[in-house]
C-alpha positions as CSV (number, residue, x, y, z in Angstrom):
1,X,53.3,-12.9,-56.0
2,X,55.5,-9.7,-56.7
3,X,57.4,-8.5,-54.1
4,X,55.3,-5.6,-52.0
5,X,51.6,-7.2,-52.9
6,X,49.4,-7.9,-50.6
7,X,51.3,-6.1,-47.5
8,X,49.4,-3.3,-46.2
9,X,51.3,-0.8,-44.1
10,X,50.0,1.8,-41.4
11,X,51.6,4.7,-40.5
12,X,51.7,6.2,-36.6
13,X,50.9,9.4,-36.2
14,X,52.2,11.7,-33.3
15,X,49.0,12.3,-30.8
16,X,50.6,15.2,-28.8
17,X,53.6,18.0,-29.5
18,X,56.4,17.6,-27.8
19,X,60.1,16.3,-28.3
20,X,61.2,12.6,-28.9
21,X,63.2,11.5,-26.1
22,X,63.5,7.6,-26.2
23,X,63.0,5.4,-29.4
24,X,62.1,1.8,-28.1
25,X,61.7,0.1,-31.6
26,X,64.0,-0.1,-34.4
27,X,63.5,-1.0,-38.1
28,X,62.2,-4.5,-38.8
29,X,61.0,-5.0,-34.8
30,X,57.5,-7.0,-34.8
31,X,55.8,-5.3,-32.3
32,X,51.7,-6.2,-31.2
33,X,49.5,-3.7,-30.6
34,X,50.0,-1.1,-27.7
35,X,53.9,-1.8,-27.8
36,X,55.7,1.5,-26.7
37,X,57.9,2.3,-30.2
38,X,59.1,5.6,-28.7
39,X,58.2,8.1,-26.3
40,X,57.5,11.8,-26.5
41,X,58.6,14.6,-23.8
42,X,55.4,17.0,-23.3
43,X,55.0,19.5,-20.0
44,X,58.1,17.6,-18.6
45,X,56.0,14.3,-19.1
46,X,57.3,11.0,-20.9
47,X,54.4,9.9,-23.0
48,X,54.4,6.7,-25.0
49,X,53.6,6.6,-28.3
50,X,52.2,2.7,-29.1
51,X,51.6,0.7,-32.0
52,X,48.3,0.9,-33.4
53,X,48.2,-2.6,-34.7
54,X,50.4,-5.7,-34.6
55,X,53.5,-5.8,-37.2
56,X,56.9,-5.4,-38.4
57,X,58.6,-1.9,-38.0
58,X,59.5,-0.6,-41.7
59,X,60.5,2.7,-41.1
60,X,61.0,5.4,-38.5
61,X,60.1,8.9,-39.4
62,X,61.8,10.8,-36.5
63,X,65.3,10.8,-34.6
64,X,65.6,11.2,-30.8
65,X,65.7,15.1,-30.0
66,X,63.5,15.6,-33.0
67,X,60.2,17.8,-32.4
68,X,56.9,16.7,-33.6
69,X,53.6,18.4,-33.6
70,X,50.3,16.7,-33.6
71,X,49.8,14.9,-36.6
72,X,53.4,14.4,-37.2
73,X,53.9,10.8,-38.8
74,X,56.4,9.1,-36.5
75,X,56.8,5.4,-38.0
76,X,55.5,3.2,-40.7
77,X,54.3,-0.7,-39.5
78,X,54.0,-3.5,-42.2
79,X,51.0,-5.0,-40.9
C-alpha cells in the first residue's frame, strides 16, 4: 500500500469568532473525540474547540493570538 492510501483526514473548523488563546494539542497528538485541541477567547469567554472524531493531529492551521472567524479551518486530524 502507497504511502497516504487509505488514511482519511478531517479538518476542524472554527464554530465561533474570536482569538486563539491556548493551543492544547500539537502535531502528531492522538486525541478521541471531544479532546479540547485549543481554545478560543470570545466576549471575554474561553471556549474549547474539540476534536470531532478520534485521531492523530496532522496539522495546525492557526497560532496562539491568531483570529479566526466562523468557518475558519483550525486543524487537520488523520483519522
Amino acid at each position: 500500500m502507497g504511502e497516504g492510501v487509505g488514511v482519511a483526514t478531517e479538518r476542524v473548523l472554527s464554530e465561533i469568532s474570536g482569538q486563539v488563546c491556548r493551543i492544547e494539542a500539537a502535531v502528531g497528538d492522538r486525541v478521541s473525540e471531544d479532546d479540547a485541541i485549543l481554545f478560543i477567547e470570545s466576549m471575554k469567554m474561553e471556549i474549547p474547540v474539540s476534536a470531532t472524531t478520534g485521531g492523530v493531529i496532522k496539522e495546525l492551521l492557526v497560532a496562539t493570538g491568531d483570529s479566526v472567524t466562523e468557518g475558519t479551518p483550525l486543524a487537520i486530524l488523520e483519522t
